[in-house]
Structure formats: C-alpha cells, structure tokens
N, C-alpha and C positions, 0 to 999 in steps of 0.2 A: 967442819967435817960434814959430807953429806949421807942422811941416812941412807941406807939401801930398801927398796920397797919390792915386793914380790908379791905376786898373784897367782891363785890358781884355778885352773877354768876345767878339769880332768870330769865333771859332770854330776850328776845328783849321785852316782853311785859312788865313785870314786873318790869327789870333793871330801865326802866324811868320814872314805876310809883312808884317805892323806892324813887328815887333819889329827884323826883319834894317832895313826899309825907314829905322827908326831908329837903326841902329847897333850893334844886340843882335844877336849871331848870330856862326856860323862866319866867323873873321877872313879867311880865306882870298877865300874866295864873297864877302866886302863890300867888299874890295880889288879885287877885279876887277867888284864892280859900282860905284865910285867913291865909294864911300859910308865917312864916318869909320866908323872903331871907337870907338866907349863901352866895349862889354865884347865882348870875345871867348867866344861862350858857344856850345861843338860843339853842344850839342843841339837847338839852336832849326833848327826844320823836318824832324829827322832823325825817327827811330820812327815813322812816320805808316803807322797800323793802319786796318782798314773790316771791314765782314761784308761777303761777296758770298755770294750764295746761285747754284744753277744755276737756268736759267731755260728754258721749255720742255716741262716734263713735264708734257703735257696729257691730261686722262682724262676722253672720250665717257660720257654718260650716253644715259638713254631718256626724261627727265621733265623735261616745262619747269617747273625750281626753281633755273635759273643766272642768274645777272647776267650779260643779252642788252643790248647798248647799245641796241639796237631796240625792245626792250622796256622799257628804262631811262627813257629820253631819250621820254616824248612824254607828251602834253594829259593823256591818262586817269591817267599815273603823275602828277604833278604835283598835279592836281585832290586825289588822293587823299593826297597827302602835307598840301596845303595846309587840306583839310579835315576830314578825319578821323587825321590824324598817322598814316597806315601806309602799306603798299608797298614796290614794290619801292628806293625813293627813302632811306629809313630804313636800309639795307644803307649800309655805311662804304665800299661800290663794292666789293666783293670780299673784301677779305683780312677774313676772318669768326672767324678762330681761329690760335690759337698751340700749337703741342706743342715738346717739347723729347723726343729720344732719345740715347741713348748707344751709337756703334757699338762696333767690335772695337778701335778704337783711344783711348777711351775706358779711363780706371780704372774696373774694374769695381768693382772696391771702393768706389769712392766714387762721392755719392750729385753728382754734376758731368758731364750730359751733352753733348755737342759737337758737337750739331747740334738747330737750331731749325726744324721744319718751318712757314714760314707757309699756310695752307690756306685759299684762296681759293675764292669760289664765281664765279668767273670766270678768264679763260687770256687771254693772248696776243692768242687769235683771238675775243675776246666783239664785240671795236669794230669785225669784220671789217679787220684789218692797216690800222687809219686813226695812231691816233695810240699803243699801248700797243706796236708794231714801233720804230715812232720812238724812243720813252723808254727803250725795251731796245738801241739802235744795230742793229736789223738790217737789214740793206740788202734791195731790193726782192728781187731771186735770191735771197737767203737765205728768206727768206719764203715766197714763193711756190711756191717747190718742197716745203719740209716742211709748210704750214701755211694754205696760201690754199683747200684742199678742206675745210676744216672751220672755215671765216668762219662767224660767226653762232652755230654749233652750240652747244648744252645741253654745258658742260664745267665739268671742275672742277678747280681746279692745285693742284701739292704744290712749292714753290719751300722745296727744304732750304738752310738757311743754318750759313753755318763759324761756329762761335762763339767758337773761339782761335785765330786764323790762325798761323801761324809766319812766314809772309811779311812782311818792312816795306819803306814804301816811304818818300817823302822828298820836301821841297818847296823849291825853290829862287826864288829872283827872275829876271825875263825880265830885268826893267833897274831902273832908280833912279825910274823912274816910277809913282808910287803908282795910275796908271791901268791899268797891266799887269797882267794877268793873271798871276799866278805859275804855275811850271813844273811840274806834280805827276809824277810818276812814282811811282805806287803800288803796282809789284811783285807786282802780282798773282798768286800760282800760281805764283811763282816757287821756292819749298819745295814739295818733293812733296808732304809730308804732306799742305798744303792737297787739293792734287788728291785723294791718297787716303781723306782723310776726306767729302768730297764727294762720290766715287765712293758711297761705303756709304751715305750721305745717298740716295742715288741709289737705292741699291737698295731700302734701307728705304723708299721714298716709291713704288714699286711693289707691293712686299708689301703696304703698306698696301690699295692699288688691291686687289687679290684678299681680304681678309678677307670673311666672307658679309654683313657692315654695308653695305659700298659695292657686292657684287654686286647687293642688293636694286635699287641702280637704273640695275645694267644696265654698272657703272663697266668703262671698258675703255682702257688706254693705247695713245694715239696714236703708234704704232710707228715712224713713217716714219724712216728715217733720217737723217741731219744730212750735209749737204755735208761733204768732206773727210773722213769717217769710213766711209763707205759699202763703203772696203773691207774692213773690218774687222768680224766676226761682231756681230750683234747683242745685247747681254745679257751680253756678255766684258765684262772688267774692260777688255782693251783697247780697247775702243768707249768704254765712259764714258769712260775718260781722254782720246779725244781730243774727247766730246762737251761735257765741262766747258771746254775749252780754246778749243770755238766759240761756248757759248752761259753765259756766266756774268755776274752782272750788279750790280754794287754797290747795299748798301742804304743806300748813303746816312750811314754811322754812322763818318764819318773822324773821327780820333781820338788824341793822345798822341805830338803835334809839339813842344810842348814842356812833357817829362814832369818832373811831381814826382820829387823821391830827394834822399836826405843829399849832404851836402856833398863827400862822399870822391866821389862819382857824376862824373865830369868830364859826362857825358852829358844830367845832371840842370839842369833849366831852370831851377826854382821848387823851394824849399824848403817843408817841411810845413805851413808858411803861405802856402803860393802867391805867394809874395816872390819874384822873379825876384833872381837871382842875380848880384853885384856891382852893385845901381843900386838906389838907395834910393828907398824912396816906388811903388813899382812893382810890382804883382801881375797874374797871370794866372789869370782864374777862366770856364775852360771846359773844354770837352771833350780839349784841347790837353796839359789836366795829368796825362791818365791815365800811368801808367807802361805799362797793359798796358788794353786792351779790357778792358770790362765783358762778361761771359758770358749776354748776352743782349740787346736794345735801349736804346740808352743815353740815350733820354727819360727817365727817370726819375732815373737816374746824375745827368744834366748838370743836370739843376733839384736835386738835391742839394748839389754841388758848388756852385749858386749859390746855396743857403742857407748853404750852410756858408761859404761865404766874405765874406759879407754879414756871417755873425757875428763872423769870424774883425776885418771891417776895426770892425765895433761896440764889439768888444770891446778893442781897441784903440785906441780912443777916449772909451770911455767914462771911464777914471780920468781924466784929463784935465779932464773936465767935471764931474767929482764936484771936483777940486781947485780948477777958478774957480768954483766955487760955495760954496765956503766960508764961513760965515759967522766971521766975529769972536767973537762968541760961542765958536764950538767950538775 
C-alpha cells in the first residue's frame, strides 16, 4: 500500500491557521477552540517574525524626475509605454533600489548589515494622500497636518527596514470556523532593540539626504513634525523613538509560525524535511518553516524553500518507482 503524502504551502498566516484549524497546534488554544487534538505541537503559530521599515521620511527635490501619480496615470504616459516601451509607466511605481547598511548596533566585524534602506522615487505624498495614506493606516489628522502641503510634490523616500527584528509575535484562531480570520498579534517594537536600530536606520537615511550626490537636486528632508512627538526636540534620539512608534509600517515579509529545528526543539514544528511533527505524511513548505527571518526580502528565500522541498518530497519517492519498475531480468 502506498502511503499518501500532502503539503501545505497556504503561507506563514495561513499554514497555522490550517494546521491548529486541523488539530495540529498548541493543546491548550484547540481545547478551548473545541477542536480535537491529533498532535499537540507549541509551536504552531508561535515565532511569527515581519520586516517593518519606518515610513514617512520624505525628501523635497527641485527636478521633475519623481514618480508624480499625475504625471503617472495619463493618455501621453500610456501612449508611450504602449508604443515605444519607455516612460514614466516602466518605473516598478517607486521603490527603484535596495541598499543594505550596518549601524552601531550592527557586528562591525562582520560583513551582516541590519538595516535595508528601500529607496524609492516617490513618498507617501506622490498619489496626493489618495490611496498610499490608506495602505500605510494613517488616518485623515495624521496626514494632513504632517504631509497634505506637499501633495503632488517632486520627492524622494528612504523607508529603512529592520532586518533581524528581536520582537515575535503569534497567531491564534477567532473560532473552529475555517471562515475566520485568525487573531495575529505581531509584537511589534515591542524589543527596544528594534526601536533602536530603526532609530540609526533613521539617521542614516538623513545623512544620506545631505551627501553633495542628492544636494545636486536640491534634496531637503521634510522636517515637519509627527503628532504626539511635537514635544520632543527634533533630530533627539528622543523624537525618533517616538516617531517610529507613530509611523512604522510592515513589509509584508511574515514569516517562521511554524519553524524548522531537531527534535530536542519542543518549539519546533517541522523536522529538516519539513515533516511536521508526530503526523505522518504531512509537510510544511513555506515561509512558515523559517526558524529566524531571512536578512533581507524573502522572495527569493520562500521559492527556495519550495524547490527544495519539491525535491525533498521527489526524492522520496523516487526509489519507490525505481522498485515497481523492475524488470525480471535484473
């Protein structure tokens, strides 16, 4: 009889609300969501890591060379993309570059920096506060008072991103219904460290602003202050720490709810085959398996991971197939 093997790839959110929603997961949390226990397994939906970058750090130019929605979005852009393949329509909408630095909290020794600045040629304020306010969560007063005088304007952002947060956070179930929305609590900033590597993120994406490369076009950071920080000197460590805390914004990169590790791991989800732990026939091949963030954007990581466990389930099937094929003969 050949067993049946099954995978699921549904992602760091999903993967543990599959698994609990099946029976896999902290015994505790599946008793009180009425659900049997198959395997009692702590880890499932615990470690749940993200990059969050700060968001906000916008820097005035003098040269129309910004991604303008106004200038984005119309007939002449269009034309030009559809017939001659350029314009401003060929720009990936902003984020144009990636750098990676290493602040003071950073191993100098080593060559692992800990913050990824993405460097967009547009901000915030390019869609004038239509829909890129929305996608960031800030409410209309938030807005309008830092950021609604410089709608439309030639800008350029520096959105530094944590790239080994200390903070985790953790996903539970609303209820037994696979409709539900699971509970995330992602703990954001809840480790200083994050805050304070962010802070230097912060600085460092200033600095950059003054090098004579970006004065040539006039680069000048949008100074205003942030609600709730205002009483707090400008350019203090004190001020970023509480400007990260109004305006920081996830990339999207959740990750390592239910993480790889040996057996001795009680924490450990999935074994170095991504075999989920006491339930046969069962693996977990996503973003879900990482033990720790990837140190930098985890597109690449997570289509890794699904090759390698494409091979992982091949490879375990193939002597199998080598053996009913056997010929008499051999």
């Amino acid at each position: 009889m050949i067993d049946h093997c099954h995978h699921v790839s549904p992602g760091a959110i999903n993967s543990p609300q599959l698994l609990m929603l099946s029976g896999i997961g902290p015994r505790q949390h599946l008793q009180q969501m009425g659900i049997p226990v198959i395997q009692d397994s702590s880890g499932v939906g615990q470690n749940l890591q993200d990059h969050i970058a700060v968001g906000g750090l916008i820097f005035l130019i003098d040269y129309p060379v910004s991604t303008v929605m106004t200038r984005l979005v119309n007939l002449n852009s269009a034309l030009r993309y559809a017939i001659t393949e350029d314009g401003p329509l060929t720009s990936n909408v902003g984020l144009e570059t990636v750098g990676f630095i290493s602040t003071k909290y950073a191993n100098q020794s080593d060559d692992w920096p800990d913050i990824e600045f993405m460097l967009t040629s547009s901000s915030t304020t390019s869609d004038g506060g239509t829909q890129v306010k929305n996608a960031h969560g800030l409410t209309d007063e938030f807005y309008n008072k830092v950021y609604e005088s410089i709608n439309y304007h030639d800008v350029f952002g520096v959105f530094p991103m944590l790239l080994r947060p200390k903070s985790r956070g953790f996903i539970k179930l609303k209820s037994n219904n696979p409709l539900d929305y699971p509970l995330m609590y992602h703990n954001y900033l809840t480790h200083q460290h994050d805050v304070d590597v962010l802070r230097e993120g912060v600085k460092a994406a200033i600095a950059l602003s003054e090098t004579s490369s970006l004065k040539r076009f006039g680069a000048r950071f949008h100074n205003r202050a942030l609600p709730n920080c205002g009483h707090l000197a400008m350019f203090t460590d004190e001020y970023w720490n509480c400007a990260i805390r109004q305006y920081t914004m996830t990339i999207y990169h959740m990750s390592c709810t239910a993480k790889m590790g040996p057996p001795s791991d009680p924490m450990a989800v999935v074994d170095p085959e991504l075999r989920v732990y006491g339930v046969s026939g069962l693996r977990v091949i996503d973003a879900s398996i990482m033990p720790t963030i990837t140190n930098g954007n985890i597109n690449a990581p997570v289509i890794m991971i699904g090759e390698k466990g494409a091979d992982m389930i091949k490879r375990q099937w193939s002597p199998r197939r080598k053996r009913d094929n056997v010929t008499s003969d051999e």
